[in-house]
C-alpha positions, -999 to +999 in steps of 0.1 A: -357-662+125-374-647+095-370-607+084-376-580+102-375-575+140-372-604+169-410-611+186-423-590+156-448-609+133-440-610+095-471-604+073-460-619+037-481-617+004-462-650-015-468-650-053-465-688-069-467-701-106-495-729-093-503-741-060-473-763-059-453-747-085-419-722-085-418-693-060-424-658-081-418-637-051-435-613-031-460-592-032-456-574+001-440-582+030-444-561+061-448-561+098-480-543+098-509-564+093-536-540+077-511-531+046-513-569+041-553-569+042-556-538+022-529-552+001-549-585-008-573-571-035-546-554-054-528-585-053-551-608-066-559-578-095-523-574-102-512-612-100-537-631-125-537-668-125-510-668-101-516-689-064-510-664-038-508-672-001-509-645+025-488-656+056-474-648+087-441-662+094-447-699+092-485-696+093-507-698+067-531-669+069-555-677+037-544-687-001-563-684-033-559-686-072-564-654-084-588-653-116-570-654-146-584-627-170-585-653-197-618-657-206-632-692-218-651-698-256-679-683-232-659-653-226-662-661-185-631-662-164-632-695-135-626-679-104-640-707-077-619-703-047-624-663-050-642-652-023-668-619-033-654-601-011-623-604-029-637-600-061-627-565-079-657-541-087-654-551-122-658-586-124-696-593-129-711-626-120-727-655-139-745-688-124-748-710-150-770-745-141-762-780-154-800-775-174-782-744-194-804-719-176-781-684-170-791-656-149-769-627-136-757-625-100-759-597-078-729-598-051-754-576-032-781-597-032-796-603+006-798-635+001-759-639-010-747-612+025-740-645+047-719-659+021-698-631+013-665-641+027-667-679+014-655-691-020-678-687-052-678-728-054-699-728-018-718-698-026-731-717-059-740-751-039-761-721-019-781-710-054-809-727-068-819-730-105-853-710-113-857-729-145-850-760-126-875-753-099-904-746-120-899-778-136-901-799-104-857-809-115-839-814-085-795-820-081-786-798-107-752-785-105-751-744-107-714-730-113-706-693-107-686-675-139-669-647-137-665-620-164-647-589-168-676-555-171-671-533-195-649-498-181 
């Protein structure tokens, strides 16, 4: 039996140095699952570069890598398994195609709305380069950047 009640579940926020790396601790653990849900941005804000793992007792709820905050020589921040959803407000978006073509990425584009819950690495297979297109290129790669807007 875990903590809390008998025949209760046990929502956990774990924090971890790397996917497979030392236990940190948690970030909240409760029997109420909406404090975990609500809980999920702030921890992913709060815990950068850390592998966090929402659970409930033994089961493994959803897990991510939260995005660093250290930007690359670019000044972008890698952030695939993110989903937008869980993106904080102030974390802009960058595709950037194999062929060096940038453009900015609205989260709120209609286009993106079906993809909202899934990680930035399938949203980006979604995208396609303009540059690219005009060209009559095909199978160029497009990676989503992250970087942190200006307060």
């Amino acid at each position: 039996m875990t903590d809390g009640l008998p025949d209760e579940d046990n929502y956990e926020i774990q924090v971890w140095e790397s996917e497979n790396g030392k236990f940190l601790g948690y970030a909240v653990k409760t029997a109420i699952s909406g404090v975990v849900v609500d809980a999920w941005k702030q921890a992913i804000e709060r815990y950068p570069g850390k592998y966090l793992a929402q659970t409930n007792g033994n089961y493994l709820i959803r897990d991510v890598v939260a995005p660093s905050g250290i930007p690359d020589k670019s000044g972008w921040t890698s952030a695939h398994q993110v989903t937008l959803a869980e993106l904080p407000q102030w974390y802009g978006l960058i595709a950037r195609c194999s062929c060096g073509y940038r453009a900015e990425v609205d989260r709120y584009d209609q286009k993106l709305k079906k993809w909202f819950g899934h990680p930035l690495e399938t949203v980006a297979e979604k995208l396609s380069c303009r540059a690219c297109r005009q060209a009559g290129r095909t199978g160029m790669k497009i990676e989503i950047c992250v970087f942190k807007l200006a307060r």
